[in-house]
MIVOZA-383349 format. One record per atom (N, C-alpha, C): y, z, x. Coordinates in steps of 0.1 Angstrom, whole numbers, plus 5000, padded with zeros to 4 digits. Atoms other than C-alpha are relative to their C-alpha. Example, Ala and Ser with C-alpha at 12.3 -4.5 7.8 and 13.67 -1.06 7.14 Angstrom:
// MIVOZA-383349
498850005009 495550785123 501250005009 498950004991 498950715137 501150084992 
END
This chain:
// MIVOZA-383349
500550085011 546692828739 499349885004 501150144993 545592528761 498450024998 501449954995 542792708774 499150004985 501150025012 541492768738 499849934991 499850145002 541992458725 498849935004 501450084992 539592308752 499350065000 501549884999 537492608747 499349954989 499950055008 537292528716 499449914991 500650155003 536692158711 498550025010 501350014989 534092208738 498950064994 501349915002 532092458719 499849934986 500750075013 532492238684 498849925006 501150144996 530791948701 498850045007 501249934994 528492188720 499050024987 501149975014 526992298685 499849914995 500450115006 527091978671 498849965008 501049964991 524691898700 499050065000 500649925001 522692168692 499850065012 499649894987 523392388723 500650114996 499249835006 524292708705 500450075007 499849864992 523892918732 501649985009 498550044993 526592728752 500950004994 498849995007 528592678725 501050144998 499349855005 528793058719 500750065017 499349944988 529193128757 501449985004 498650065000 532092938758 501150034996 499249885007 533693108734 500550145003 499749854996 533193448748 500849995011 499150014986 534593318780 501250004998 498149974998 537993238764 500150124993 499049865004 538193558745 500550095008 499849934982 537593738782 501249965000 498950054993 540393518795 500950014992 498949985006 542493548765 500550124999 499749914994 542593928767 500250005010 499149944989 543193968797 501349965007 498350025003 546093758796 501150104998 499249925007 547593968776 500050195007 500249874997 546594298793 500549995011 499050024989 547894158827 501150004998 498750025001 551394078812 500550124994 499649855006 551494438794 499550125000 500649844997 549094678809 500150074987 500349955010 548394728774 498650044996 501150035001 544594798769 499949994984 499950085011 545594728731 500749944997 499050125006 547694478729 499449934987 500550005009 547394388699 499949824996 500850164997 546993998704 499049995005 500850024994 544994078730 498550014991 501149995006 542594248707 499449914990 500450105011 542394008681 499649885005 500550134995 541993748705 498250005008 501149984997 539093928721 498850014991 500250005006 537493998691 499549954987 500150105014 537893728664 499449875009 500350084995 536993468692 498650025002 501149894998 534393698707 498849954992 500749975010 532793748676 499849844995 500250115001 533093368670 498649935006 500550094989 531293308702 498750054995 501649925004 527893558690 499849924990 500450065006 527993368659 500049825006 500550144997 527793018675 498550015006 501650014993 524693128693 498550004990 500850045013 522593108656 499150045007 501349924994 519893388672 499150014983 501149965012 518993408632 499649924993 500250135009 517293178610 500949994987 498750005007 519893278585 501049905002 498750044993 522593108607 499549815000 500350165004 522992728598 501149925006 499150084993 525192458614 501250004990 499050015004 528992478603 500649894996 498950155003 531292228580 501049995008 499150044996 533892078597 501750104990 498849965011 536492258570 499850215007 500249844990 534792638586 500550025012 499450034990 535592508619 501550005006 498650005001 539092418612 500550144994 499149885011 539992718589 500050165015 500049894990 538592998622 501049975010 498550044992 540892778643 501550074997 498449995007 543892818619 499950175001 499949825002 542893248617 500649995015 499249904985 543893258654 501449915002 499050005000 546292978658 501650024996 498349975005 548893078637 500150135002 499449844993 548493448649 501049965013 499450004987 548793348682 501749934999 498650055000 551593118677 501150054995 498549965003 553993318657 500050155009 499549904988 553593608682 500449925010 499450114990 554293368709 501649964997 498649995001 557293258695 500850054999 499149895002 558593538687 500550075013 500249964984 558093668724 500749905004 499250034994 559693398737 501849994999 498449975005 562993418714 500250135003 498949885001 563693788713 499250095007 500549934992 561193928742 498150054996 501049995003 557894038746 499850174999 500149854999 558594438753 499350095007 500749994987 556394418785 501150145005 498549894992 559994618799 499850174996 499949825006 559394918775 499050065006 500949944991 555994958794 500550075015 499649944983 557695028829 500950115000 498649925004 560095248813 499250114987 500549895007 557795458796 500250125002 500149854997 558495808787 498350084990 501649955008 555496048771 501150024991 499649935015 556196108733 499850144999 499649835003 557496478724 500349964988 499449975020 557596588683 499850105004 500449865008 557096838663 498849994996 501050005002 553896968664 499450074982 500949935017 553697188629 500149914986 500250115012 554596918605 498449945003 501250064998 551496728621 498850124998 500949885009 549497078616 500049994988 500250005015 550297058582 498849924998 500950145002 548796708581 498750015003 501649995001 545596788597 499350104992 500349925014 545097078575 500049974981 499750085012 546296898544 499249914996 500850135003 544296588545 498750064999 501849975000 540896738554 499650124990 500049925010 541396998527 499749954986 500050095011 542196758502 498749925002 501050104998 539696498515 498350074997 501549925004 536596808516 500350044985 500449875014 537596928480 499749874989 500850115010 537296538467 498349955006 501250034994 533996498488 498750074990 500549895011 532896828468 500049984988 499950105016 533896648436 499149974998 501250145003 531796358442 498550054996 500949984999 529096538451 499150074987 500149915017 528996818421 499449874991 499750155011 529296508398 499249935000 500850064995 526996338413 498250035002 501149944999 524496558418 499550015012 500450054988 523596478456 501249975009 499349994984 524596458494 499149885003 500750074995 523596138507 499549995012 500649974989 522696288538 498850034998 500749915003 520096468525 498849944991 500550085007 518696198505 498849915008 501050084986 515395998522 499349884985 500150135003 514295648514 500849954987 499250075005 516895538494 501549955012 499450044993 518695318518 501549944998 498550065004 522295198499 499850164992 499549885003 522695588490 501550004999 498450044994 526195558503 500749914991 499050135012 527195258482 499550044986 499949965012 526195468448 501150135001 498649925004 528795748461 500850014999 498650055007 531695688443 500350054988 498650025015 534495808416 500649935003 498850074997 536495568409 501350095001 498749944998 539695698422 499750135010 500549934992 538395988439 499849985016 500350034988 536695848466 500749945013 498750004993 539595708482 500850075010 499649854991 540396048490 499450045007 501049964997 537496148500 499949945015 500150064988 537495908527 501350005012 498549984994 541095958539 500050115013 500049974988 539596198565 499649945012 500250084985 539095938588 501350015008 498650034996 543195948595 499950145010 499949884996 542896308606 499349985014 499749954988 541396308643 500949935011 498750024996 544196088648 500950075002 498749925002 546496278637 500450135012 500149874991 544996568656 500649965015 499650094983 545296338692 501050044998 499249994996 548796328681 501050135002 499749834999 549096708673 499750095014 500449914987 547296848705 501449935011 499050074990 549596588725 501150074999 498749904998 552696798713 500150124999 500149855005 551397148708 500550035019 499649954988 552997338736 500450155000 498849845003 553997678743 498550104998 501149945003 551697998739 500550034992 499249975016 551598138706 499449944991 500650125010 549297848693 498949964999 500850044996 546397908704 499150004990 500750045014 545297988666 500449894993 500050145004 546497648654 499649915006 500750114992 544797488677 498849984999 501649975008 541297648667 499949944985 500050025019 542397578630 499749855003 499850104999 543097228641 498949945005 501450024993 539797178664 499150014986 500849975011 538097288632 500149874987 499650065014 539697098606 499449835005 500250134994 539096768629 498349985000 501750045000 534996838632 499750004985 500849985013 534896888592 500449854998 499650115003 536896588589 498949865007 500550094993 534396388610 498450034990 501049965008 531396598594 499749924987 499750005018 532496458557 499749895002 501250164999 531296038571 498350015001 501150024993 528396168586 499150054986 500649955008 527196368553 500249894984 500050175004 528196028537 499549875001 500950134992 525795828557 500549905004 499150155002 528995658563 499949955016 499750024987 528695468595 501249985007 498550094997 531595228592 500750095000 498149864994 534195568586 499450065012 500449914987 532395748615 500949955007 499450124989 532995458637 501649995003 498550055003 536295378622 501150145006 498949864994 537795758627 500150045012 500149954985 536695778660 500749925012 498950114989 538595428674 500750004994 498450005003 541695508652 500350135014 500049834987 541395898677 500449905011 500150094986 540895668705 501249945007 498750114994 543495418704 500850074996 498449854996 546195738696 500150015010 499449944986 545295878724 500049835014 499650074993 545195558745 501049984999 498750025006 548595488730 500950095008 499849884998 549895818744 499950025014 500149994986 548595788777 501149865012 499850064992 550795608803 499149875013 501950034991 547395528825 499050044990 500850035009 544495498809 498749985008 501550084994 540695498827 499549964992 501150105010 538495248810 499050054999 501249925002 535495478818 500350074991 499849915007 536795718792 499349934986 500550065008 535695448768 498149964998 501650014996 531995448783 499550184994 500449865010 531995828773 500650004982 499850005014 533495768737 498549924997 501450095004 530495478736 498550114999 500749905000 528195778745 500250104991 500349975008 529095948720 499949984986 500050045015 529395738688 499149914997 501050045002 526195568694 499050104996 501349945008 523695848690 500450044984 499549975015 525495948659 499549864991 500350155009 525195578647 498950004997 501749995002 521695568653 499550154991 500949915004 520795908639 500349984981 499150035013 523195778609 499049874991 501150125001 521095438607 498350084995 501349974997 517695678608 500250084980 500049945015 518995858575 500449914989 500150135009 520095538556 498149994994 501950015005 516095488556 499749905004 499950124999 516795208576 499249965014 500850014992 513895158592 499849805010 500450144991 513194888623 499449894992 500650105009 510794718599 501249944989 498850075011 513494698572 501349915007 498850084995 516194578595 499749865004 500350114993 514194318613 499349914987 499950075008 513394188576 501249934993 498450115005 516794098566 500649935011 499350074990 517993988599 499349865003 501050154997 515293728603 500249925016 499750064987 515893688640 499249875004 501050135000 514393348657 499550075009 500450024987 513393578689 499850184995 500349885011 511293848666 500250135017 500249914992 511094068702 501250065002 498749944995 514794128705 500050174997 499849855000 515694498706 500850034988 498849995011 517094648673 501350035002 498449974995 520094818692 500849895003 499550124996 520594478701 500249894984 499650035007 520094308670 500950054987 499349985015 521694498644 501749975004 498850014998 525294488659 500349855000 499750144998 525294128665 499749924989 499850075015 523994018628 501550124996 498749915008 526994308617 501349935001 499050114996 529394048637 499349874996 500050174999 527893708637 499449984984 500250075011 526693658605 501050044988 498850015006 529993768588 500249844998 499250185001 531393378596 499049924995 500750085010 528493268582 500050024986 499049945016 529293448550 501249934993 498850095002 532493248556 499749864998 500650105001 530892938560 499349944985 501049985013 528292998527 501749954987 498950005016 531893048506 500649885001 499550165001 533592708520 498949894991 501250085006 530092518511 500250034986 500449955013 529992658477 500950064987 499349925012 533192798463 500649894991 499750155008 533992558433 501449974993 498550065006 537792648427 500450125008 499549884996 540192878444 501050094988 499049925011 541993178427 501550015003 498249995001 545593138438 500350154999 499949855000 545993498448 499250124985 500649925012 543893688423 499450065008 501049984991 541493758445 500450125012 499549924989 543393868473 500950134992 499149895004 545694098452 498950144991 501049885007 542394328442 500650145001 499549914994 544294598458 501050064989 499349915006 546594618433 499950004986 501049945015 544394598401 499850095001 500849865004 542494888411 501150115000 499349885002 545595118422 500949994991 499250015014 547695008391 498750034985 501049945015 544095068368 500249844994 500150175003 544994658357 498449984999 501250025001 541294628365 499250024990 500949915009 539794858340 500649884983 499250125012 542494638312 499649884995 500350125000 541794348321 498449935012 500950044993 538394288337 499949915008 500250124996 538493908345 501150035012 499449994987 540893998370 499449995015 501349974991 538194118393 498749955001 501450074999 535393908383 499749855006 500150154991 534993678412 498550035008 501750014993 530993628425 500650015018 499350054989 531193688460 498749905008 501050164996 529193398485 499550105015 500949984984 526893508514 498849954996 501450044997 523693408528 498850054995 501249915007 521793688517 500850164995 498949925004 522693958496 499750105002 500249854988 521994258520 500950035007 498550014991 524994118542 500949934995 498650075007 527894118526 501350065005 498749984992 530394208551 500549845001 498950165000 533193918555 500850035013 499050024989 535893838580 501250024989 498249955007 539693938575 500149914995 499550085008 539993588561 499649864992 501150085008 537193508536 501350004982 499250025014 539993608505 500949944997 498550135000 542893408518 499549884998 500250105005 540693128517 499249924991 500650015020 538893208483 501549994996 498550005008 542693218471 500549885004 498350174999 544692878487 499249935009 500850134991 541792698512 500050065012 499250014990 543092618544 500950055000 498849934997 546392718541 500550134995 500149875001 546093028527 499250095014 500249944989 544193128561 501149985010 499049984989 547293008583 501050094994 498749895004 549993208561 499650115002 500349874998 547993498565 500250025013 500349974987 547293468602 501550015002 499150024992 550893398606 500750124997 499649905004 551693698586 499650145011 500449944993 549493888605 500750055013 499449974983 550993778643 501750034998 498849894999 554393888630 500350124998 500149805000 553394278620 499349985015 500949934989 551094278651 501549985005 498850054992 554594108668 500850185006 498649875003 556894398654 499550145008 500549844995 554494698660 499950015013 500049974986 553994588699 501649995001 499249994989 557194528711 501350164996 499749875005 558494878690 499150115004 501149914995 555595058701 500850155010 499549894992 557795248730 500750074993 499149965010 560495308706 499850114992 500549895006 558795538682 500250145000 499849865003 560195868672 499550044991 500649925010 557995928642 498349995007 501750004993 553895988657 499749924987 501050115012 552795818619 500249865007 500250164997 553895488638 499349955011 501550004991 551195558667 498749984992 501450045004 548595588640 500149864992 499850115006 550195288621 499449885010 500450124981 549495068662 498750024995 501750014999 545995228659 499849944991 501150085013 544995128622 500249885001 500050154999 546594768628 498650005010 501450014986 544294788664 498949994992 501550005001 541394868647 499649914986 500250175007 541894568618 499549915009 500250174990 542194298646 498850025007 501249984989 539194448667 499150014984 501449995009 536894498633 500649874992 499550115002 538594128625 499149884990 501550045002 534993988618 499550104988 500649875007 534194258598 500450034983 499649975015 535794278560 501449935001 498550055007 538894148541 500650105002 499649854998 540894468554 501149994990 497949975011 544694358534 499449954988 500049985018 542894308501 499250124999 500749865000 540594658506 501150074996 499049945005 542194878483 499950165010 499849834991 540895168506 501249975013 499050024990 543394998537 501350054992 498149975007 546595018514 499950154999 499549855004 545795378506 499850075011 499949944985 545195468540 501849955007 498950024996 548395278545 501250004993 499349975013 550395398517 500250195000 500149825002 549295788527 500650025012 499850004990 550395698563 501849974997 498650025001 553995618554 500650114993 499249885005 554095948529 500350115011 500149894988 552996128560 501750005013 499149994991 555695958582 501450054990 499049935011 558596058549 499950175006 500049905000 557196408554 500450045011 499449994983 557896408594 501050005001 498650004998 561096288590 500850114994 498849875007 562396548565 499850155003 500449894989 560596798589 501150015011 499850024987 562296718619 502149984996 498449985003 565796658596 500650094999 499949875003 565396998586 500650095013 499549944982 565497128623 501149945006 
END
């Protein structure tokens, strides 16, 4: 915590200054050092501090370097509040770690996880059944495939039933699931559930891609990921240079069917350094100008909602919303309204300020706490994909309000029926 502290302060007064680029360097250097902290003391390549430290800082550090004319010098109240998102993570994991351990131990004492593979068959068959027959819904209903669709570039964000779509998207869980299913399939005898299962996992990945959806591609492919890194005892980091090879051209060919052409991107981004490379700029406005989003809403919000805001999650799956409208009628604040992705903790502090961003964070570093140092423990596989979906919150950190997204709860609401159904599988036997 020293280290980022002085990192820190060093990089406010750098941007005050007007040294952006230092400012942002600075930053990236402690997220480096703060991962690997954490990866040295747990040979974890997701620790789930580490990630968020790499990550939420990281992603700090690109937005201090203000590459877009979008990007404007931060209040003093934005400053403090990104502080308070990591300190009180960091801190209540920390002290939790030091009172009742860190669970480094359960790493050296690793055994491989053995289940039951046919419950988890069910699951990948079940979800991507369900998930292609509400996809088919949409579509019928709808009239259109937004794959299939050309120059209409927010295609994607008109496909929606309410309630439906939920489902629809729920095949992102599945080539998780599968990681965790091939990991216990054993024995001959299975080699047709294994085809079934291979199968079920490319429709399930098919059903983003014919949704122009990038973010679920993406998303389904580093929940898969961080299963099977979970799973593995050792772990090469090149394996990660071949996943990168292959969820980039998809991206891009995904980006090419949006309708989202070079000219169009490099008009909303407004870079100051018009020659930059698109591969280069679009990822780095998708991160750095989130916290300016955050920034825009401190400058400008003129009252907070005292949890309203944040509890959107459970207007829409209670129907409350539809009743009572004003529930959900909060403007939201960005820079430009093309980009309106947020950080995990733009609604904690539309709802309570400042201190609605430390109770979160601190909420936060005691599930990330619980899930690492139980991690080895685990006899149900749903609490491997439970590690990943937290993982891939704290690493897409920068990226959306994940715990008031009503689609997170129902991904994590389907993941707990799932683990129910394991258990009264495995009670059975």
């Amino acid at each position: 915590m020293v280290i980022y502290l002085i990192s820190y302060i060093l990089s406010f007064f750098l941007a005050k200054w007007g040294h952006y680029c230092l400012s942002g360097i600075v930053l990236l250097a402690a997220a480096l050092w703060l991962y690997g902290r954490d990866f040295r003391q747990s040979k974890n390549l997701i620790h789930l501090r580490g990630i968020f430290s790499l990550f939420w800082i990281g992603g700090q550090g690109l937005a201090c370097m203000k590459l877009s004319r979008l990007h404007t010098d931060w209040t003093l109240m934005t400053w403090v509040c990104l502080a308070l998102a990591y300190a009180g993570f960091w801190g209540i994991f920390e002290i939790l770690s030091r009172r009742y351990g860190t669970g480094h131990d359960s790493y050296s004492r690793w055994r491989s996880f053995r289940g039951n593979p046919k419950p988890l068959f069910h699951m990948v068959c079940g979800v991507t059944v369900i998930s292609l027959a509400a996809f088919l819904t949409e579509a019928a209903v709808l009239g259109y495939v937004p794959l299939f669709l050309r120059g209409v570039p927010h295609a994607y964000s008109e496909f929606h039933l309410t309630g439906i779509h939920y489902i629809t998207v729920s095949c992102v869980l599945v080539p998780s699931i599968s990681v965790l299913y091939f990991h216990t399939e054993r024995g001959r005898g299975c080699e047709r559930r294994m085809v079934t299962a291979a199968i079920m996992t490319g429709i399930s990945l098919v059903i983003p891609m014919l949704c122009v959806s990038r973010f679920q591609f993406v998303f389904a492919v580093i929940l898969a990921g961080f299963t099977y890194i979970l799973l593995q005892k050792q772990f090469n980091p090149l394996y990660l240079a071949g996943l990168g090879a292959v969820v980039l051209p998809v991206y891009l060919i995904l980006t090419v069917a949006r309708s989202h052409d070079v000219e169009y991107l490099n008009g909303i981004f407004e870079m100051k350094y018009a020659g930059m490379p698109i591969f280069i700029t679009q990822p780095y406005m998708y991160i750095a100008n989130n916290y300016e989003n955050f920034n825009c809403m401190v400058q400008v919000l003129p009252r907070h909602t005292f949890g309203l805001k944040g509890l959107f999650p459970f207007w829409a799956l209670t129907g409350l919303k539809f009743a009572f409208p004003g529930l959900i009628n909060f403007p939201i604040y960005v820079n430009k309204k093309e980009l309106t992705t947020l950080t995990m903790f733009y609604d904690s502090y539309y709802d309570f300020g400042w201190p609605g961003v430390l109770i979160f964070s601190c909420i936060l570093g005691l599930a990330a706490y619980l899930l690492t140092v139980k991690l080895r423990e685990l006899r149900n596989p749903m609490g491997y994909l439970l590690y990943a979906q937290m993982g891939a919150y704290l690493m897409l950190s920068f990226f959306t309000t994940w715990f008031s997204n009503t689609t997170t709860w129902f991904y994590l609401i389907l993941t707990g029926l799932m683990a129910v159904y394991y258990h009264m599988n495995e009670h059975r036997r």
